[in-house]
N, C-alpha and C positions, 0 to 999 in steps of 0.2 A: 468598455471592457466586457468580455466575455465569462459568462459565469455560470456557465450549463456545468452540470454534474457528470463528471468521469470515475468511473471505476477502473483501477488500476489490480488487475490479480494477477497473481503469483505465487508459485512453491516455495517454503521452505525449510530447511530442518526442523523438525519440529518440536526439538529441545529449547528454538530458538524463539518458538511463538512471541512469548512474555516479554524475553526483550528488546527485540526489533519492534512489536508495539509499545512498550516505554520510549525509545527512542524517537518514534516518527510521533508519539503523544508529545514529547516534550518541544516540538518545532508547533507553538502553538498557532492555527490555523490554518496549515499543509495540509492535513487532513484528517478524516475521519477511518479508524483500522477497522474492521471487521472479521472476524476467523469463521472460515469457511466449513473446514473440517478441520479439526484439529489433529486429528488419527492421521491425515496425511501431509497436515502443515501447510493447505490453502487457504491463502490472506485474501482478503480485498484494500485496498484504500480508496476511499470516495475524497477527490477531490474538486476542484474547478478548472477550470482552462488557463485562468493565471496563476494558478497555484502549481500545474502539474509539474511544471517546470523542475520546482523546486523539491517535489517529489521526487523525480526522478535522479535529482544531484543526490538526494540523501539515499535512494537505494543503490545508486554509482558506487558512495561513498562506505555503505556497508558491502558490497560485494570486494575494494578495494582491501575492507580489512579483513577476508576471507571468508565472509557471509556466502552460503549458497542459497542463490534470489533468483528462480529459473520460471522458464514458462510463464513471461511475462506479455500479460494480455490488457490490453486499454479496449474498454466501450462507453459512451455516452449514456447517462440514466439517470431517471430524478427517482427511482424506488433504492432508498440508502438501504432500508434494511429487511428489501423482497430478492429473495437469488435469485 
């Protein structure tokens, strides 16, 4: 298994910071949320290569129930908590 470190960022509302990370918090070991800015509602999610999968059903599955989840960018990185 693959288990390099992906950072997963993204926009979003940013009324919604707190609870789109309680959400992707409570899928314990999906990943790790990070707030980028919060003045403009950029996330990160650090997760792993078999995880991201599963990342990306749950931001599917928020944008489904009318979450705006834009400008989504994936890069490899072992620095969790260096921008």
């Amino acid at each position: 298994m693959n288990f390099e470190t992906v950072k997963i960022k993204f926009k979003i509302n940013i009324k919604d910071i707190v609870y789109i990370n309680s959400i992707i918090d409570s899928y314990e070991g999906v990943g790790i949320v990070r707030t980028i800015d919060p003045d403009m509602g950029l996330v990160a999610v650090y997760t792993n290569e078999f995880m991201k999968k599963y990342m990306y059903d749950i931001l599917d599955a928020l944008k489904a129930e009318g979450f705006s989840i834009d400008n989504i960018e994936e890069e490899k990185t072992e620095c969790v908590d260096k921008w």
